[in-house]
C-alpha positions in Angstrom: 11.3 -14.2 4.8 11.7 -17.7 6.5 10.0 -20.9 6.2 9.4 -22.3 10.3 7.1 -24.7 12.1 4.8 -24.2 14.7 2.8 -26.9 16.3 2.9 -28.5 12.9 1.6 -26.0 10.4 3.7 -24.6 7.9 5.0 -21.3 8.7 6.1 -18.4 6.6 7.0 -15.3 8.0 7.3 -11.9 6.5 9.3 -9.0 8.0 6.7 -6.5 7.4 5.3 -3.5 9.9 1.8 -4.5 11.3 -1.1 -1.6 12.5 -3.8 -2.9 14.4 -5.0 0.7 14.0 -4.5 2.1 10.6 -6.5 5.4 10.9 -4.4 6.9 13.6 -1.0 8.7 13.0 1.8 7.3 13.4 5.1 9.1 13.3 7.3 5.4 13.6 6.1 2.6 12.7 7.3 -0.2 15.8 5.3 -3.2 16.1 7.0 -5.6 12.9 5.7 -9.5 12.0 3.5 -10.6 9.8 2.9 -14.6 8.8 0.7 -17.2 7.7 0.9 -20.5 9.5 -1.2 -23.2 8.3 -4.8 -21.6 8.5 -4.0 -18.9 10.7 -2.6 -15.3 10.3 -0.1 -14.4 13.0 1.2 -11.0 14.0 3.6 -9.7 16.1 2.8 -6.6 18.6 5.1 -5.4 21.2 6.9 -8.5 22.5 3.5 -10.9 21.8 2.0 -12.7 19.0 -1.7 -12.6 18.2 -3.7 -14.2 15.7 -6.7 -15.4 13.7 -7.9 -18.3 11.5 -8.1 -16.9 7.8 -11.4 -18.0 7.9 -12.3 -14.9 10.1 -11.1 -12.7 6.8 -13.9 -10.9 5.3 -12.8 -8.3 3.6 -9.0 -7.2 2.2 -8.2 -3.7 0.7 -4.7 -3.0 -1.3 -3.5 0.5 -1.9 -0.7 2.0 -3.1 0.8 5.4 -1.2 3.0 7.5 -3.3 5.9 9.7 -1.3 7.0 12.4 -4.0 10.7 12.0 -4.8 11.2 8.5 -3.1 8.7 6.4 -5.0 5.5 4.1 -3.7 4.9 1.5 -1.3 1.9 -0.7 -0.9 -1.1 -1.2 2.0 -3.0 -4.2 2.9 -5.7 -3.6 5.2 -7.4 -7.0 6.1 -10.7 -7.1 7.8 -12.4 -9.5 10.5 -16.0 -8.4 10.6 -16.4 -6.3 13.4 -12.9 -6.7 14.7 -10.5 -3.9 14.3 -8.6 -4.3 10.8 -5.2 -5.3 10.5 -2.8 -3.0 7.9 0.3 -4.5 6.2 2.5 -1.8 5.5 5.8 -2.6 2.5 7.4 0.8 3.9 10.3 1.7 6.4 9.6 2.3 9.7 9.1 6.0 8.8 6.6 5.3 6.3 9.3 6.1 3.7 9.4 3.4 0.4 11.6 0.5 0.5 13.1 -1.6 -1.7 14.4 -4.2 0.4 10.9 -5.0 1.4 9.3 -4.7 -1.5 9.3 -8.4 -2.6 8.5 -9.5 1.1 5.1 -7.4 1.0 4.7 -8.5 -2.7 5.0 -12.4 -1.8 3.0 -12.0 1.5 -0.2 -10.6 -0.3 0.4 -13.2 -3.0 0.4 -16.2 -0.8 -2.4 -14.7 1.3 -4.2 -14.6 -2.0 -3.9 -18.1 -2.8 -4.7 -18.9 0.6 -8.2 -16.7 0.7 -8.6 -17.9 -3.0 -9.9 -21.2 -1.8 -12.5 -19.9 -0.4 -16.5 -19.9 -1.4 -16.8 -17.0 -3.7 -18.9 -14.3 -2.1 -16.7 -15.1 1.1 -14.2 -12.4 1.2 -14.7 -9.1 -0.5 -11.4 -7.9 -2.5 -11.1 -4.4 -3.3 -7.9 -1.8 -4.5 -8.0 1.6 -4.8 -9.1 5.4 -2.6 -12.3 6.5 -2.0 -14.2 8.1 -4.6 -14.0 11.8 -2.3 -10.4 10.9 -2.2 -9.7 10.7 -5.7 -11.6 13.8 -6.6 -9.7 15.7 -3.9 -6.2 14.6 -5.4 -7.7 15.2 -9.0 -8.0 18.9 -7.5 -4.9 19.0 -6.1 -3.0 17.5 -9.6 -4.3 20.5 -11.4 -3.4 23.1 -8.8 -0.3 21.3 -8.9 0.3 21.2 -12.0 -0.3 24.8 -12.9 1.6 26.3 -9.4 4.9 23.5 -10.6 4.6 22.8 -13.9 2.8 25.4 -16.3 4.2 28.5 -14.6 7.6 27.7 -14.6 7.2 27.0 -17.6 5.2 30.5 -19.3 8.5 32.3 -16.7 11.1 31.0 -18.5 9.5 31.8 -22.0 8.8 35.0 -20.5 12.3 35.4 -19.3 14.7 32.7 -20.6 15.9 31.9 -17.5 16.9 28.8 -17.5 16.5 28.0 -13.5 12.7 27.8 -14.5 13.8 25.0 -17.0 14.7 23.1 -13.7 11.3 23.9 -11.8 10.0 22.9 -14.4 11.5 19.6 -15.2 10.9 19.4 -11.3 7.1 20.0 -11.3 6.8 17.8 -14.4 8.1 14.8 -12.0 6.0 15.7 -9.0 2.1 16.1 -11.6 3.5 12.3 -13.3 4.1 10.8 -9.9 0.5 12.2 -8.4 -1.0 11.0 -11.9 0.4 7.8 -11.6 -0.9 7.1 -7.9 -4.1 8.2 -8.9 -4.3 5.5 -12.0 -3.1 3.1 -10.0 -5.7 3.5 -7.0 -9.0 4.1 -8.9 -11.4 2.3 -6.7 -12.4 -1.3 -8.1 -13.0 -5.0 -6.9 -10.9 -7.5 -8.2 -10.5 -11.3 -8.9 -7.8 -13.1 -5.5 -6.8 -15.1 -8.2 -5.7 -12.2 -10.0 -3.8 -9.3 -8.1 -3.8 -6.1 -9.7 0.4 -5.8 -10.9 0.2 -2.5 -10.2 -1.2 -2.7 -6.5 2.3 -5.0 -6.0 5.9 -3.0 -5.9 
């Protein structure tokens, strides 16, 4: 991150991929620049920057994605009516977690908090977490997963006392806490700007 000026506003940039459209698939993530200058938010795609006053902001959703065996990395989608949204991604270029960015995407949606804070109460809707369909679906999937990776292992090496299953199962046991922990973290909710969920933050 770096503090700049441009035509007089205080700057702060964050080095933080940008999606202009975050339902479609990406395989690398290219277009990188995120900042908020004065009353504007500035992003970089391509070779240009674009932008809009943070007035325009009228809606902002955090998430939290979880890649089994690497760890989590947060989401910011912010919204501009009937603009297309922008997403704020805290992961690698190949959507992979990052701990060198972690504390730029943590202080970027805390300043754009404070920012959208000031604003009349009703202006900008804040929300965290999946879908409701989503959550089921991954509560589905946590006990599938949890039986295939965790409990039958587990009954094989009583069974059989071999010990490789002690390993599966130590191995599955990691995989059910890590989907368990993404889905307590991204229950659906609203939420105070003044008061970021900690856990929607790396």
């Amino acid at each position: 991150m770096q503090d700049a000026r441009e035509d007089d506003a205080p700057r702060r940039d964050y080095g933080l991929f940008v999606r202009c459209n975050p339902g479609a698939l990406a395989l690398k993530l290219s277009d990188e620049g995120i900042a908020i200058a004065g009353d504007r938010l500035v992003w970089t795609i391509g070779t240009s920057e674009d932008s809009r006053p943070l007035t325009d902001i009228n809606a902002v959703h955090l998430s939290v994605a979880h890649i089994a065996q690497h760890g989590d990395f947060g989401s910011c989608i912010i919204h501009f009516g009937e603009a297309a949204p922008l997403q704020i991604v805290g992961s690698s270029a190949f959507g992979f977690p990052d701990e060198e960015r972690d504390p730029v995407y943590a202080a970027f949606v805390r300043d754009l908090h404070q920012h959208l804070a000031t604003r009349p109460a009703g202006a900008v809707r804040f929300s965290a977490g999946v879908s409701e369909g989503r959550l089921k679906a991954v509560q589905v999937m946590l006990v599938i997963t949890g039986l295939l990776f965790a409990a039958l292992p587990l009954v094989l090496l009583l069974l059989s006392g071999d010990l490789r299953m002690l390993v599966a199962t130590a191995a599955g046991g990691i995989l059910v806490a890590g989907l368990y922990g993404w889905m307590q973290k991204n229950r659906p909710r609203g939420y105070d700007p003044q008061h970021v969920p900690r856990e929607m933050l790396p």
